[in-house]
N, C-alpha and C positions, 0 to 999 in steps of 0.2 A: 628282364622277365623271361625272353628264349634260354637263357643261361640257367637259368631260378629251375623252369619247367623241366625239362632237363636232368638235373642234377635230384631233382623231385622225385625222378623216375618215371615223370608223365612226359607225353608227346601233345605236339603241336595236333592240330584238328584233321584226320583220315580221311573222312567220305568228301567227293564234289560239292554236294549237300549243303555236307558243314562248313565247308572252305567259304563256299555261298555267303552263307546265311552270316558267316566271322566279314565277312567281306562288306557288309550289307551296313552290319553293325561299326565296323570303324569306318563306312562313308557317316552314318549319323553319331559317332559318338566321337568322332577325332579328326577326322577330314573334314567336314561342312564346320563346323562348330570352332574348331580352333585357328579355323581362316576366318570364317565371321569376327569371333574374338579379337582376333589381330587386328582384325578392319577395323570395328569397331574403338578399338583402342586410341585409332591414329585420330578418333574424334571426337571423343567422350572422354570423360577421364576415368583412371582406371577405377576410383572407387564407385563411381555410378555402374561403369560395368560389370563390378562384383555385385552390386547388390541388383542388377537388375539379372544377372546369371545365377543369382539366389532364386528364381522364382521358378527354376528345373521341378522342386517336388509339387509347387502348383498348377502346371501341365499333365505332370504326372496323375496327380488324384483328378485333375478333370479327365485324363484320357481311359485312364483304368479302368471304368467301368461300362466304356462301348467295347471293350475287347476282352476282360475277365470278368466271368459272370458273377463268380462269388466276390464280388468288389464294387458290389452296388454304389450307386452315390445315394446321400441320404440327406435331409436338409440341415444335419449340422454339419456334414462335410461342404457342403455346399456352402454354409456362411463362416467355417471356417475357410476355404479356398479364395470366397471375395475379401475374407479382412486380409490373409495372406498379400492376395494383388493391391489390396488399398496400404497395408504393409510396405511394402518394393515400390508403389510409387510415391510417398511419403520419403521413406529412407533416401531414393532416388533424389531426391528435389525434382519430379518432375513436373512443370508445368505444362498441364493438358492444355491450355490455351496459347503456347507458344511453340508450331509446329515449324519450326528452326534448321538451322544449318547440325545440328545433334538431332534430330530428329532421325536420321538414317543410321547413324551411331549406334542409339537406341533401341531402334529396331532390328540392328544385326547380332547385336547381346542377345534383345531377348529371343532373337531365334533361335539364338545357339543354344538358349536355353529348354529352347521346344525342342531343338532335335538330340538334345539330352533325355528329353523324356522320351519321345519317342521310340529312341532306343534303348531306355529300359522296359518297358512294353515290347518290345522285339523282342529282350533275352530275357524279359520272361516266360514269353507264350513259345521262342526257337530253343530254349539251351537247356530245359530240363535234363538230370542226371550226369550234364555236363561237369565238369572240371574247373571252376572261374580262372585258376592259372593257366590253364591250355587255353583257357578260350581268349583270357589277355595276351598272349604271346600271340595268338594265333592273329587277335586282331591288331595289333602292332605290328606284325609282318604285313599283314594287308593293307594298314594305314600307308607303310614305307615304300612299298610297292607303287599303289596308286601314287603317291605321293611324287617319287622321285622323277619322273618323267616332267610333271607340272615344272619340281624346283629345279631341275635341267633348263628348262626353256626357260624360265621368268629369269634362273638366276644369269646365264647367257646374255639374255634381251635385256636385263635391268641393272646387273652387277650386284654384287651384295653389299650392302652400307650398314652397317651398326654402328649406334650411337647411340645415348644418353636421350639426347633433347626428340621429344614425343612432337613437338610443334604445337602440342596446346599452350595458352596464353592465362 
């Protein structure tokens, strides 16, 4: 994407500001989200955590409109957003009355899937007139940044193993 941006003839993001605000947006849109993911994964299996990380544009329409005014919520938004959730946990197989050893699984999808909306609510109300390519490069350096000191330490303290077998059963 640096290479893309680039070659584009655009540049990575200029003011402190915006390095900020690129910064802000890859802890909630890549950093938090695709560590929960991963967690998640090692517990749930991976098609409940796609479909419970489907439920990003139903955070979204419930948050949109404590933060953009022209994006009221209306009561068919409204009963579309509950069939949506009733939707994801249907899809899901979830049973609400068995709060289990996937229970945490569960719940770290569907964060990540809040902090996907979250952060599109950020880079609506932070990146007008911005660039989406500048601002993806820009947030991918940030993401690597933050990031590499973490996978420094864990990979040292933990080694790195890749394999096939998830440990689900």
């Amino acid at each position: 994407v640096v290479i893309a941006t680039y070659a584009m003839g655009l540049s990575l993001p200029r003011t402190r500001r915006l390095w900020l605000d690129v910064a802000i947006m890859a802890v909630l849109s890549n950093v938090v989200p695709f560590a929960l993911i991963a967690w998640a994964e090692e517990h749930i299996a991976s098609g409940t955590a796609s479909v419970l990380n489907a439920s990003m544009p139903l955070f979204t329409a419930m948050l949109v409109p404590f933060f953009i005014a022209e994006e009221g919520m209306t009561p068919f938004k409204m009963a579309g957003v509950l069939t949506g959730f009733a939707g994801v946990a249907v899809f899901s197989g979830a049973d609400l009355t068995d709060i289990g050893s996937n229970a945490l699984g569960d719940l770290a999808a569907v964060t990540a899937a809040a902090c996907y909306a979250v952060g599109a609510v950020f880079a609506r109300l932070r990146f007008r007139g911005e660039h989406p390519l500048s601002l993806s490069a820009g947030q991918l350096v940030s993401g690597v940044v933050l990031l590499a000191p973490v996978a420094a330490v864990l990979g040292a303290r933990e080694g790195v193993s890749l394999h096939v077998d998830s440990g689900l059963s």
